[in-house]
C-alpha positions in Angstrom: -47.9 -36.8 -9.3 -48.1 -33.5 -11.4 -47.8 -31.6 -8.0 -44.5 -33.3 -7.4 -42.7 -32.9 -11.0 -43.6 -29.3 -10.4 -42.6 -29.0 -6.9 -39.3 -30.7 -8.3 -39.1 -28.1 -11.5 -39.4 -25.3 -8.7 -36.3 -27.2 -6.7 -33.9 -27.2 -9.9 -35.0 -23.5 -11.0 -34.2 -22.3 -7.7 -30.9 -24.5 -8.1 -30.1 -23.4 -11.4 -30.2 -19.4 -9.5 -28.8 -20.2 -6.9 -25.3 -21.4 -9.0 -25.7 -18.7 -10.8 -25.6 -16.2 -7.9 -22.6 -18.2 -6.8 -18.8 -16.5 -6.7 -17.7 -19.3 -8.4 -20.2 -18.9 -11.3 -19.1 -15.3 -11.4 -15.1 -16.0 -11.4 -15.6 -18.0 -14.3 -17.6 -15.6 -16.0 -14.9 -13.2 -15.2 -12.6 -15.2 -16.6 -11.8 -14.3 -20.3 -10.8 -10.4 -18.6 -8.7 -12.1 -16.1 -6.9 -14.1 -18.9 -7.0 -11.1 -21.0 -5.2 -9.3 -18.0 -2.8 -12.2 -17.4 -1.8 -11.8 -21.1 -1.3 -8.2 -21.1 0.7 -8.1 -17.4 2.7 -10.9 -19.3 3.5 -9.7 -22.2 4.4 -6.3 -20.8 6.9 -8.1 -18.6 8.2 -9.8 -21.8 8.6 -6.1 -23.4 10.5 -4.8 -20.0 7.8 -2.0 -20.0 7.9 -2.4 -16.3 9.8 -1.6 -13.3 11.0 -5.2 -12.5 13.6 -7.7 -13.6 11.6 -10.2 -16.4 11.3 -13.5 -14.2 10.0 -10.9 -10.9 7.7 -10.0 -13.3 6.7 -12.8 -14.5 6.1 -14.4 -11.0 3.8 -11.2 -10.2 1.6 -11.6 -13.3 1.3 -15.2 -12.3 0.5 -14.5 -8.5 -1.9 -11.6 -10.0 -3.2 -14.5 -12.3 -4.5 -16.7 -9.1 -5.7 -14.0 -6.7 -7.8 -12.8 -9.4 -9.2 -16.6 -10.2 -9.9 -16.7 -6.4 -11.9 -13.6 -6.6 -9.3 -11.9 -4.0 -7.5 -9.0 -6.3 -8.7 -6.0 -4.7 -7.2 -2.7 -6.5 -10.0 -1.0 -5.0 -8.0 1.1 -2.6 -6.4 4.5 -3.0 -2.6 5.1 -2.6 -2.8 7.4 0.5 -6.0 5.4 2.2 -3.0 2.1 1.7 -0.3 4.3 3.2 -2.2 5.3 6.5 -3.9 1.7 7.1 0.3 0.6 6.8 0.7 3.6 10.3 -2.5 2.2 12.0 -0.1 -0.7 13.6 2.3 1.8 15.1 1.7 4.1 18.0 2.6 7.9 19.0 5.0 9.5 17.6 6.2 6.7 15.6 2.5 6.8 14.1 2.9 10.7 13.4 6.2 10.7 12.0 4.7 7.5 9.3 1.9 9.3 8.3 4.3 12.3 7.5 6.0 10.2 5.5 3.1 8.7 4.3 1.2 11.8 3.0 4.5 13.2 1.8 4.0 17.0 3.5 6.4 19.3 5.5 4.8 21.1 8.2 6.4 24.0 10.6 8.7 21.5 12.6 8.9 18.4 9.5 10.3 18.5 6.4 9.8 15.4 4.1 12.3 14.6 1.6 11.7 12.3 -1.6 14.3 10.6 -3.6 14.7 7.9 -5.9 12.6 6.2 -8.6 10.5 3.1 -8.8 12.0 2.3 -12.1 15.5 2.7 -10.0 14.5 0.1 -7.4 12.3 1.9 -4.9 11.1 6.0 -3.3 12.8 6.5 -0.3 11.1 8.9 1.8 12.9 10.9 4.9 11.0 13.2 7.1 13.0 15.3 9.8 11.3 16.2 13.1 12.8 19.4 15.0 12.1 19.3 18.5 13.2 21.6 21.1 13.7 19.9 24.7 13.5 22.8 27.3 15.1 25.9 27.6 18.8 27.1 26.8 20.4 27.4 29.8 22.7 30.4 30.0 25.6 30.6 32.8 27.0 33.9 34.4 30.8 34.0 35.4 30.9 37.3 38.1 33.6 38.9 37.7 36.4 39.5 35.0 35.4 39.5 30.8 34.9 36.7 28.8 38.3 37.4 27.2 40.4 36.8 30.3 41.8 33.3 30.6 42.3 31.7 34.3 43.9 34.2 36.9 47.3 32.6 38.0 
């Protein structure tokens, strides 16, 4: 009998650690900083100390709210590692001329342009390619100079 109430005490213990390990047991632990969050995002969106309309703002801070009580807000990433995953679906050129725009940089045939504001509604950024498809081709009239117009 004692050897079963302690092989049961051994069952709960490892229960108890196991619930404890769980996400769910960590999200709720995590949950006065995500409330603490919530009510920061919110009442920044209240002060319009951000680059969005109120009720936009508003929605995000609530969307923020639940990926973050799901355990799925990742802000882990940088803004240039984002940028290039967003090329990885395109191919070629198209790829090459994203991640110029991407990174932002002019090289000896690109030039990158940025304008515009997030706090105006979005950056727009424009990169130019030069390219040079084969060679001029130059044409020699014999006879007569340039200046002479048709013979009659």
């Amino acid at each position: 009998m004692n050897r079963f109430i302690s092989s049961l005490a051994g069952s709960a213990l490892i229960g108890v650690a196991a619930l404890l390990a769980s996400p769910a047991f960590a999200a709720s632990a995590s949950a006065p900083a995500g409330k603490a969050a919530y009510t920061k995002e919110r009442a920044d969106c209240e002060a319009g100390r951000t680059a969005q309309d109120r009720a936009t703002c508003l929605k995000e801070a609530g969307a923020a709210a639940d990926e973050r009580k799901r355990n799925r807000l990742d802000n882990s990433g940088s803004l240039p590692q984002n940028a290039a995953e967003r090329c990885n679906a395109l191919t070629g050129t198209e790829k090459s001329d994203c991640l110029a725009r991407a990174k932002g940089t002019s090289t000896g045939n690109q030039k990158t342009t940025t304008s515009g504001s997030v706090g105006g509604g979005g950056v727009i950024k424009e990169t130019t390619t030069t390219t040079t498809v084969g060679s001029p081709t130059i044409v020699i009239v014999p006879g007569g100079s340039a200046a002479s117009g048709p013979t009659k």
